[in-house]
C-alpha positions in Angstrom: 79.7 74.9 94.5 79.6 72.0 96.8 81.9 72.2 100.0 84.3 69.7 98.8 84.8 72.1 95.8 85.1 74.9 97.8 87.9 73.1 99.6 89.6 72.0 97.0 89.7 75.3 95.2 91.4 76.6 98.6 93.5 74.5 98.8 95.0 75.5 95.0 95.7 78.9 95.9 99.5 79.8 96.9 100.9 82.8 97.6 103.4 84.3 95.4 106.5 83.9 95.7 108.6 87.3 97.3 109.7 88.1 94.2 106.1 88.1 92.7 104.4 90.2 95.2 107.7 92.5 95.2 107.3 93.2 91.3 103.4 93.3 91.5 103.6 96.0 93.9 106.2 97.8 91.7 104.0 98.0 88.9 100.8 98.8 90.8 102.8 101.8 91.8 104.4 102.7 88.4 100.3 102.5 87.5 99.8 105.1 90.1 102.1 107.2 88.6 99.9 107.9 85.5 96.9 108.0 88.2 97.8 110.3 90.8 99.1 113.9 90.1 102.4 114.8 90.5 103.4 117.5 92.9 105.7 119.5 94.7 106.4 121.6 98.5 108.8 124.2 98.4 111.8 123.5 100.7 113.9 125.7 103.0 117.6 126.4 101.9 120.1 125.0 103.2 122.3 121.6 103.1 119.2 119.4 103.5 116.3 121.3 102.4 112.8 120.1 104.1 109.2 120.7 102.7 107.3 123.9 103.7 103.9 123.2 105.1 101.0 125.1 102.7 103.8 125.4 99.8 102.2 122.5 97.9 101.3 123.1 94.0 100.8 120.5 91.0 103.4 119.9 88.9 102.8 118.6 85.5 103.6 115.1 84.1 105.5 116.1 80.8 108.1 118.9 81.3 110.6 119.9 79.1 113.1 122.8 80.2 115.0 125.9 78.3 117.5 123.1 76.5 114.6 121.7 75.2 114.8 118.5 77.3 112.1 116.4 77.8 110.9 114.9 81.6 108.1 112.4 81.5 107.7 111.4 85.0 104.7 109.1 84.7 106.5 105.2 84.9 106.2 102.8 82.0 107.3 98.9 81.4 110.8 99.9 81.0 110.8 102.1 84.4 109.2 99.0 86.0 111.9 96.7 85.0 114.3 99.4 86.6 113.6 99.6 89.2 114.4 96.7 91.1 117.8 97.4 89.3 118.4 100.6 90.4 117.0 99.5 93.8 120.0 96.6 94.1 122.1 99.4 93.2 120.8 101.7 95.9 120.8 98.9 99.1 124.2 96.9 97.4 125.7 97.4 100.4 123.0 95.4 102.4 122.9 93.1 99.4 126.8 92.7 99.6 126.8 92.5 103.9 124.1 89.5 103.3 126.4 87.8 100.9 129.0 87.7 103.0 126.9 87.2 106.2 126.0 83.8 103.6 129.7 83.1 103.4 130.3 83.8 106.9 128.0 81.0 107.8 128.5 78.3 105.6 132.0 78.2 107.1 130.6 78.4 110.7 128.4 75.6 110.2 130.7 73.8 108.5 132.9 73.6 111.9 130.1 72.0 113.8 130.3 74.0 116.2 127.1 76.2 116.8 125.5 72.5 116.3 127.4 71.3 119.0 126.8 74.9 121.0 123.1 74.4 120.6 122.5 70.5 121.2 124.3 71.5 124.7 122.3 74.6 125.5 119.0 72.5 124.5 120.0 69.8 126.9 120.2 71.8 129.3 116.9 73.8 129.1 114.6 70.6 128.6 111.5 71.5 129.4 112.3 75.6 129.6 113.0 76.5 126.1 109.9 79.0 125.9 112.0 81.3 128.2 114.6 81.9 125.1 111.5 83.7 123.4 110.6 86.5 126.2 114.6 87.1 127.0 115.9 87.1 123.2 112.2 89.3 122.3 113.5 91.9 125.3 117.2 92.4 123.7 115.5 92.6 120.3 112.9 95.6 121.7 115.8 97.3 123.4 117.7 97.5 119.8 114.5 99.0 118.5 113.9 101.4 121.0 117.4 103.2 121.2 119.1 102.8 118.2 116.2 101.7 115.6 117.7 98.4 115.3 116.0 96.5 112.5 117.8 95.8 108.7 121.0 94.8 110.8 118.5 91.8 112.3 119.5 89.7 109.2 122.3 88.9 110.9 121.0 87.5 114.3 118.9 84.8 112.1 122.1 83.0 111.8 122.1 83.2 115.6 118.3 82.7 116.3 117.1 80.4 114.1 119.4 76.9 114.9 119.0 77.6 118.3 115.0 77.9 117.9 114.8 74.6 115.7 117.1 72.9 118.1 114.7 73.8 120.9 111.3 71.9 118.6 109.8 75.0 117.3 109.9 76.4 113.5 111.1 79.2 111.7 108.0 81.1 111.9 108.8 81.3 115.6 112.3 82.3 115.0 110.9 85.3 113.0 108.6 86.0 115.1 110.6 86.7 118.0 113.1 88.5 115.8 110.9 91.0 113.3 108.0 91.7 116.1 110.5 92.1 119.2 112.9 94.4 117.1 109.6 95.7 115.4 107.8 96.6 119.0 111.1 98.2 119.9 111.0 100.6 116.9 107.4 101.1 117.2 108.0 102.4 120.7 111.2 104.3 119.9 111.9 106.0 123.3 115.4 107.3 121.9 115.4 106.3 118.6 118.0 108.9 117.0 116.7 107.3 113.5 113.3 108.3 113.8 111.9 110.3 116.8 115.3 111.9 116.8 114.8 113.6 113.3 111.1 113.7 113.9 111.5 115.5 117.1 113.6 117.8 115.6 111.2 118.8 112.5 108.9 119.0 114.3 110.4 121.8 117.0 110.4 119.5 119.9 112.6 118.0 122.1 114.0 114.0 122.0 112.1 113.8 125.4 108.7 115.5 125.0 106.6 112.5 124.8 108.9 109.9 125.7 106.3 108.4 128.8 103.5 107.9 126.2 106.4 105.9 124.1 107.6 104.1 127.3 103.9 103.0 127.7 103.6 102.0 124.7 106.5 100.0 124.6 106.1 98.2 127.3 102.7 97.1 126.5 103.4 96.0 122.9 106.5 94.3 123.8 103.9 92.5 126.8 101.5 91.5 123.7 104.5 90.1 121.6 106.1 88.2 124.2 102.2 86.3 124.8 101.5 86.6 121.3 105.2 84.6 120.2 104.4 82.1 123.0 101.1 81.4 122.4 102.2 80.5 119.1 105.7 78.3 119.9 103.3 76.7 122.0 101.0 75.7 118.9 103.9 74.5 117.5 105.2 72.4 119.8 101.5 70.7 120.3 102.3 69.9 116.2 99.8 72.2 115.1 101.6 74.6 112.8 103.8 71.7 111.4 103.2 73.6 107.6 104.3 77.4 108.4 107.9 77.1 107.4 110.1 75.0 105.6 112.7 72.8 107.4 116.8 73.5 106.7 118.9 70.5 107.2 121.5 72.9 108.2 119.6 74.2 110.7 118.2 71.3 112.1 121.0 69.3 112.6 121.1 70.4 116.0 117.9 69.1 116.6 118.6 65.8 116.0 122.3 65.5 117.6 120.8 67.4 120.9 119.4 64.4 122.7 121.7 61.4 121.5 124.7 59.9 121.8 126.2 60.9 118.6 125.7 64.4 119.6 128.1 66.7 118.3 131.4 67.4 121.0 132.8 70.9 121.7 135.9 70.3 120.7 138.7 73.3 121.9 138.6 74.3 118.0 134.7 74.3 118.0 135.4 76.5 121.6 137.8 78.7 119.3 134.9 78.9 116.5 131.9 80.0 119.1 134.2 82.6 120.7 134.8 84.1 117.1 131.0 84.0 116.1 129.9 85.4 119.6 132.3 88.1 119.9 131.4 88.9 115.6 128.1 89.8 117.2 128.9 91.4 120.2 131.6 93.8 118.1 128.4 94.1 115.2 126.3 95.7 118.2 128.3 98.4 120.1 129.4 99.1 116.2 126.5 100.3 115.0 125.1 102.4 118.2 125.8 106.0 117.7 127.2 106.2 120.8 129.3 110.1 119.9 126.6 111.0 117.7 123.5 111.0 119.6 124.1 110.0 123.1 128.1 111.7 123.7 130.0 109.0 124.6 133.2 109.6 123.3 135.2 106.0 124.5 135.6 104.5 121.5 136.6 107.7 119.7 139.2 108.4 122.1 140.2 104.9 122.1 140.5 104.6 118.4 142.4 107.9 118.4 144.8 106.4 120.8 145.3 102.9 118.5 145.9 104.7 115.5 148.1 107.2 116.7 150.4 104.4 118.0 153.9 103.9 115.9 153.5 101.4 113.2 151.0 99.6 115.1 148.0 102.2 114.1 149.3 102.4 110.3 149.5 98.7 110.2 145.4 98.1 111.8 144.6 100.9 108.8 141.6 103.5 108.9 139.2 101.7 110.6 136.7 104.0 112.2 135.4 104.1 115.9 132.7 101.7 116.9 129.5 104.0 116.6 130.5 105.2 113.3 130.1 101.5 111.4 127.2 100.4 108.8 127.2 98.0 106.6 130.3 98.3 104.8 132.3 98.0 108.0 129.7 95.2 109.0 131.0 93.2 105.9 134.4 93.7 106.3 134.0 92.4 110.6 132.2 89.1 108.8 134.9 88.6 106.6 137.5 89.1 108.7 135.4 86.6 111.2 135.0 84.2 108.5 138.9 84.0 107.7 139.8 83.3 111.7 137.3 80.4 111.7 138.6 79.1 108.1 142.0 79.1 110.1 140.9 77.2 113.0 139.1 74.8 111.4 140.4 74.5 107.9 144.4 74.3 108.2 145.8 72.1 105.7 142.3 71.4 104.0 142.4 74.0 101.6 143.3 72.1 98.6 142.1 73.3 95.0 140.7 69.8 94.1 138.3 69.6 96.8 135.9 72.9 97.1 133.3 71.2 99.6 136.3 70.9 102.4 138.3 74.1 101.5 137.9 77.3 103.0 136.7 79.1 99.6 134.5 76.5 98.7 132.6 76.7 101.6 132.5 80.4 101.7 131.3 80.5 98.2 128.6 77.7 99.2 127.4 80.0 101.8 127.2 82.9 99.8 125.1 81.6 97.3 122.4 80.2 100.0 121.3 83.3 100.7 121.8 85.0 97.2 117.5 84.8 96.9 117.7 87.2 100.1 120.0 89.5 98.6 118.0 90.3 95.9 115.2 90.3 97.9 116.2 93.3 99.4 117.2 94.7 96.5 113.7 94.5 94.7 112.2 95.8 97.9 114.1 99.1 97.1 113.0 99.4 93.9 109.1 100.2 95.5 110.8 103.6 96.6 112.7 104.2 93.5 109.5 104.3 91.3 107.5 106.8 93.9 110.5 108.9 93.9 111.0 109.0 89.7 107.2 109.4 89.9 106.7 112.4 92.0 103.5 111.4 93.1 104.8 111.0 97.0 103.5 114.7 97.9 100.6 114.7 96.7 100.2 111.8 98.8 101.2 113.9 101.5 98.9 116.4 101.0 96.0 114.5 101.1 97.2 113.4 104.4 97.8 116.8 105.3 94.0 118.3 104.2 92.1 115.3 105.8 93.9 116.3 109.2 93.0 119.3 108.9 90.5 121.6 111.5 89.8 118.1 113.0 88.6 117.7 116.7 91.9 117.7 118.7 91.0 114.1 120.7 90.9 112.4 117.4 94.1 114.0 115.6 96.8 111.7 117.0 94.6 108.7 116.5 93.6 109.8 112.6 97.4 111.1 111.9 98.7 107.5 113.2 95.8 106.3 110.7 97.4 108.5 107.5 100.9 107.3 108.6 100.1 103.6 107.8 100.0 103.8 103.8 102.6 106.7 104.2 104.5 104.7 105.7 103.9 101.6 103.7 105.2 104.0 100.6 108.2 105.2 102.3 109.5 102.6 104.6 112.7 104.3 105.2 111.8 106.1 109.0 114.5 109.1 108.2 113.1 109.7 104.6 109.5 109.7 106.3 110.0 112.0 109.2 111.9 114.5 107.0 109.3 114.4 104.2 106.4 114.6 106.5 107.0 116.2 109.7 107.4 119.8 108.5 104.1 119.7 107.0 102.3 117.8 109.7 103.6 118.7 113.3 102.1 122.5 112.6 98.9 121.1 112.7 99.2 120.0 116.3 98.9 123.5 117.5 95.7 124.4 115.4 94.5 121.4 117.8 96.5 123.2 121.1 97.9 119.7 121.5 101.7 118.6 122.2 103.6 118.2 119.1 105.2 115.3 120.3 102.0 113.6 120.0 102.6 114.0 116.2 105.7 112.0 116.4 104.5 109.5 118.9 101.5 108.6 115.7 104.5 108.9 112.8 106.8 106.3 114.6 103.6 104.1 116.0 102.2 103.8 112.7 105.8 103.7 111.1 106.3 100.9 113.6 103.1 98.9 112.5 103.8 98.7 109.3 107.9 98.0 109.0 106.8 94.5 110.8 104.7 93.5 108.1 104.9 95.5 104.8 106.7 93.7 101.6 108.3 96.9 101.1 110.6 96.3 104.3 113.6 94.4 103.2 114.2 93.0 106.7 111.0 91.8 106.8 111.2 90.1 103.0 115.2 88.9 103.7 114.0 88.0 107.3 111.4 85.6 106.0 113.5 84.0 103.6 116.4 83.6 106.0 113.8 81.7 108.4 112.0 79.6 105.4 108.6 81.0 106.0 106.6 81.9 103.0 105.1 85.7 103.4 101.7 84.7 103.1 102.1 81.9 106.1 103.6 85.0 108.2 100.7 88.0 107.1 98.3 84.5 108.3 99.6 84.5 111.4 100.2 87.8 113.1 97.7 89.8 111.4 96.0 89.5 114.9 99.3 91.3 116.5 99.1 94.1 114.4 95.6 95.0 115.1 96.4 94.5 118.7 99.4 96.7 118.9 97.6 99.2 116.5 94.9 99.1 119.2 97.2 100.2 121.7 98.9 103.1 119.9 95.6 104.7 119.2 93.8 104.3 122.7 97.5 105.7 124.4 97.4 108.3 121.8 94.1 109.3 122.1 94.3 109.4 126.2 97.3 111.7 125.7 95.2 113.9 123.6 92.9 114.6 126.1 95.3 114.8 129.4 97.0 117.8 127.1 93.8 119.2 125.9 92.6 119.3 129.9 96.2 120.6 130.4 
């Protein structure tokens, strides 16, 4: 094959779409489910029952019970199709809080005002725009690290990505400093109630055993993503990565208003409109922080105790829980709400039945059905789990990991556990369902190695970390992506590099750990 050939024939190939890759790996698994035996641990009793280490035993495909019914748990054309069904059922409220973020937007862009917003904060940068990416990749990391911020990024996209394109970069950047600063966060989950806080606690150890190897490694990845992020921007801004993402005219408005005269004015109603969308965010934040739960602060339970027990007032506001205690339910409701305050600002007296692209409605419903691709993104991605649970295949996964860790050298176990916790964790992308599946069965091993257990959750959220920042099965990472107009291939291209890097950095930290306790 000549070298023109061999260029050409490059040049053909395209990744597949989201959706492809999505219901390829769907069926690869449902494959595996005819493959791979099924199995079970025993669990403890209780309210949530958790695997016993060294209960495992085989299970087998076909059952069928005293009433004579039959269970088949190996996963055919019709379980594949399913799935991504019964996965939209499972996330619909993300799927529903995207729709609505969708909504939300259209009507906030159709104000002008973040365009405005940004042309001004653009002005005044030129020439320090690359400082957005270290301070907005620090706030991301800090999300990750206490409170394992990551599926509620969707909604900063809306935030990140006009003010990115405004400032000559792409959407690939915009992603970038979203997905790997809120990805190094989680990866180095200091307090992370999500993941080392159940992890911790399966596997007998405190929140804070550990918690200075996780501080290292923080800091270090979040160092290598902050250089890595602006070694790229500056790529793009030399026009070298002018293919990576697609261009929104929506989004770039901003971009071409910032420098010239007819450059959008912030009028007092477009002052009105950036008040609501900044303060939608701030309230979306301290909402979702468990602030009772995990780290005892009780202010906005006492305050909301104190609003709702006022006359008339608290049964007028309704049951609206504490901040701390929202998700994504709550989440949709604050965007709506947000939504119909900007519709009144801005579309008083337009709201007429004949003219959907000016009315409030219209333009909500517009919105909505931009990012309806990202909703069912996310629900597809759900439907990876749904066929390895219906499959019962995931502990015999599990107890492969668990014999290859076993009786090996204690300097190597962390760095070979964080090595079985990448496909682990590519299988069961949820950090909760992962730690409670795995932990029991794992953290024992630890003291055949007389190591620190906490070196056994250190490699579960490092490699956990690793692989929610670039697996297909995250649906942050898919919706993410789509949000930003970056195609998944385009993304895996470029930071393939970073993941090596902060995989790197997890092992060597692990491994020097290993050895200070061993010598300890």
């Amino acid at each position: 094959m000549t070298e023109k050939n061999k260029r050409t024939k490059k040049r053909l190939f395209k990744m597949p779409s989201a959706f492809a890759i999505l219901f390829g790996i769907i069926a690869f698994m449902a494959a595996l489910t005819w493959i791979i035996p099924s199995g079970q641990y025993a669990l403890t009793d209780g309210d949530d029952p958790t695997p016993i280490a060294g209960t495992y035993e085989r299970v087998e495909k076909v059952t069928t019970d005293e009433d004579g019914v039959t269970t088949d748990t190996r996963q055919g054309a019709w379980e594949v199709f399913q799935a991504p069904i019964k996965g939209t059922i499972d996330a619909i409220d993300v799927a529903l809080f995207v729709l609505i973020l969708g909504g939300f937007l259209g009507v906030t862009m159709k104000t002008g005002a973040l365009d405005a917003l940004f042309g001004k904060i653009i002005r005044k940068l030129k020439g320090r725009e690359r400082w957005m990416i270290p301070i907005l990749m620090t706030f991301f990391a800090i999300g990750g690290t206490t409170y394992g911020m990551q599926e509620e990024t969707v909604a900063f996209y809306a935030l990140v990505v006009p003010i990115v394109l405004a400032a000559g970069y792409n959407g690939l950047t915009a992603a970038m400093i979203i997905i790997l600063g809120a990805g190094v966060g989680v990866l180095g989950s200091t307090i992370n109630p999500f993941s080392t806080g159940i992890a911790s606690g399966f596997a007998g150890v405190s929140l804070g055993d550990g918690i200075v190897e996780r501080l290292v490694i923080l800091v270090l990845s979040l160092i290598a993503a902050i250089w890595f992020t602006m070694a790229y921007a500056a790529k793009v801004k030399a026009g070298q990565r002018d293919g990576d993402s697609k261009r929104d005219h929506k989004h770039a408005t901003a971009v071409t208003g910032a420098g010239s005269a007819q450059a959008l004015e912030l009028t007092p109603a477009r002052k009105a409109t950036v008040w609501v969308f900044a303060l939608t965010f701030l309230v979306m934040i301290l909402a979702v922080i468990p602030w009772a739960y995990k780290f005892d602060i009780t202010f906005f339970e006492d305050f909301n105790a104190w609003l709702l027990g006022l006359p008339v007032i608290g049964a007028f506001i309704g049951n609206i829980p504490p901040l701390g205690d929202w998700w994504f339910n709550e989440l949709s409701a604050l965007f709506l709400i947000s939504s119909v305050i900007i519709g009144l600002i801005y579309f008083s007296g337009k709201n007429r039945s004949d003219d959907e692209d000016e009315n409030y409605f219209g333009t909500f419903i517009s919105g909505a059905k931009d990012l309806l691709a990202v909703a069912l993104i996310i629900g597809v991605a759900r439907g990876v789990s749904v066929v390895m649970s219906d499959g019962q295949i995931m502990a015999t996964i599990i107890n492969a990991g668990e014999q290859l860790l076993q009786a090996v050298p204690s300097v190597i176990l962390p760095g070979l556990a964080f090595i079985v916790y990448l496909p682990l964790s590519f299988l069961l992308p949820s950090t909760s369902g992962l730690a409670t599946a795995t932990m029991p069965i794992l953290a024992p091993l630890a003291d055949f190695a007389s190591i620190d257990r906490s070196l056994m959750v250190t490699a579960f959220q490092t490699a956990a970390g690793v692989i929610n920042m670039i697996a297909p099965t995250v649906a942050s990472v898919m919706g993410g992506l789509a949000l930003a107009k970056v195609s998944y291939g385009i993304y895996l291209k470029r930071t393939w590099k970073f993941m090596v890097i902060v995989s790197v950095i997890s092992i060597v930290v692990l491994t020097v750990s290993a050895l200070l306790s061993g010598a300890a």
